[in-house]
Structure formats: structure tokens, C-alpha cells
N, C-alpha and C positions, 0 to 999 in steps of 0.2 A: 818461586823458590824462597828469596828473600820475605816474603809476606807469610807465608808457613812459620820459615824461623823466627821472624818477630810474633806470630800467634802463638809459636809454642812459648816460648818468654813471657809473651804476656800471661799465658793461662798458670807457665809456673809460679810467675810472682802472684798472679791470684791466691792460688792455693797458698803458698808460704804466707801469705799477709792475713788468708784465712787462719793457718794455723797457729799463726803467732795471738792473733785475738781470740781465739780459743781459750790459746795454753794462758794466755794472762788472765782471761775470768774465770779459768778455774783455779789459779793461783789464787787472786781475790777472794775467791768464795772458802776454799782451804781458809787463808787465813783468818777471813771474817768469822768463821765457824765460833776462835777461841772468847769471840766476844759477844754470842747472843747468851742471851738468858731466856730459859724456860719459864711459865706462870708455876710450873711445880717446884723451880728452884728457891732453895730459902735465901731470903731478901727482901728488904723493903724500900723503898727512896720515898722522898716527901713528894715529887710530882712524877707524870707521865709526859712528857712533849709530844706535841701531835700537829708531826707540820701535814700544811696543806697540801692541794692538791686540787685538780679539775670541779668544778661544780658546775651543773648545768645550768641554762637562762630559767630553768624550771625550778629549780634547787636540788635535783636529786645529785648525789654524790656518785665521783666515779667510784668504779671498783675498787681501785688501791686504797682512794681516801675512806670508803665504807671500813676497810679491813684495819685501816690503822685506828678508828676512830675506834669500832668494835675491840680490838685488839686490849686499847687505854681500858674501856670500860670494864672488859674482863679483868683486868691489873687492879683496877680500883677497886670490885666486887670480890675480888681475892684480898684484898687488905694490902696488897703490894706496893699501892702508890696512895696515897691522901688526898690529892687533889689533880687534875689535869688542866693543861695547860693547850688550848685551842690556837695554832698561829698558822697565818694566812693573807691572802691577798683579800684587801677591804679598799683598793685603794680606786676604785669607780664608785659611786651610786648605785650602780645597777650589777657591778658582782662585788660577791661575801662566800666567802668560805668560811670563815670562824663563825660565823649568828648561824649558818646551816648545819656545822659540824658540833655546835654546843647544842643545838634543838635534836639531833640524832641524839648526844649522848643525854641528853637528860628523859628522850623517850626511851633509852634503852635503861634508864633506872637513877643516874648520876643527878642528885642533886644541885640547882644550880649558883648554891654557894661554894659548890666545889669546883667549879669551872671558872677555870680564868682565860684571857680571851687577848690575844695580842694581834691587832690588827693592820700592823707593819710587817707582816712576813712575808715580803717581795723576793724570799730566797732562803737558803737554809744557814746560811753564816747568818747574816743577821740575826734570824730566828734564837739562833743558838747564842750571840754573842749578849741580845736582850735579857735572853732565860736566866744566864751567869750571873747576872745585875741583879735581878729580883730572888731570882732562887738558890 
């Protein structure tokens, strides 16, 4: 009896802890909404930032970082950005993610005086509080 009542407890704070992380990433994304910008929206900014993300011992790029990197280069072929800005973890010999994600964009068309390359991006603060300094 007692073990019932504490299963049903437990299965209701499941749900509720379910719903409560629900209702807050869809609050999140609500409010995220007011702040993306479309490639149709008129706008320009002098760089695109393009933090890292997974790269294999192969160098193929994961999924997310393919799409952010593609994403820049569509911004830069629309005239929206001037330059892009590569940052990433560089900090072994043997993994890079910026020399991977500047060879993606420069095969995707972006020439590579327009690619800058910050090779301290252990995280997304840093990344961002670097980019503020230069750009």
C-alpha cells in the first residue's frame, strides 16, 4: 500500500517536472522568436560569428556546425555580413574546428580574406566577449 502511494508521488512529480520543462522551452522559444532575423530581412552588420561546434578526427563537421557555417555563408552571399568570423576549439594539435569551418566556407564560395579565425573558443562567453574587442 504504502509503495503504490509513494509510486503514485513519484510518477506525479514526474509529470509535473515534465511539464514545467516544457512550459519553459516553449516560453524560451516564444520569446527568442522577437530576436532572429530572416536572410530576407533588410539589414546588414560588418561580421557573421560562427561559434564552433563537434568536428570529427576525419574533419567532417557535425550537423549543427554544417548549418551555422552554411547559414554565415548564405548572409555573406546576400551582402548581409562583410566578413565572417570562424571561433572554435584549436586548443590540441590534433582537433580544429575553425581551419575546418574556414575550408567549408571558402569551398562554399567565401573568400579567405574575408574569414577571420579565432582560435580560443573554449565556450560561447568568451567567443563573444573576444568578438566585442575586435569588432
Amino acid at each position: 500500500m504504502l509503495y503504490k502511494r509513494l509510486l503514485k508521488y513519484m510518477v506525479a512529480l514526474s509529470l509535473v517536472g515534465i511539464l514545467v520543462i516544457v512550459g519553459i522551452n516553449c516560453y524560451i522559444k516564444e520569446i527568442g522568436k522577437k530576436h532572429q532575423l530572416n536572410p530576407s530581412d533588410s539589414y546588414s552588420a560588418q561580421t557573421a560569428i560562427v561559434l564552433g561546434a563537434y568536428v570529427s578526427p576525419e574533419g567532417v563537421l557535425c550537423d549543427m556546425l554544417k548549418d551555422r557555417v552554411e547559414t554565415a555563408v548564405e548572409l555573406y552571399q546576400l551582402g548581409k555580413v562583410k566578413k565572417l568570423l570562424m571561433t572554435g576549439d584549436h586548443g590540441q594539435v590534433l582537433y580544429d574546428e575553425v581551419n575546418h569551418m574556414r575550408r567549408y566556407a571558402e569551398k562554399l564560395g567565401v573568400p579567405t580574406e574575408d574569414i577571420f579565425m579565432d582560435h580560443a573558443g573554449f565556450n560561447t562567453y568568451d567567443s563573444m566577449y573576444r568578438a566585442g574587442m575586435y569588432f
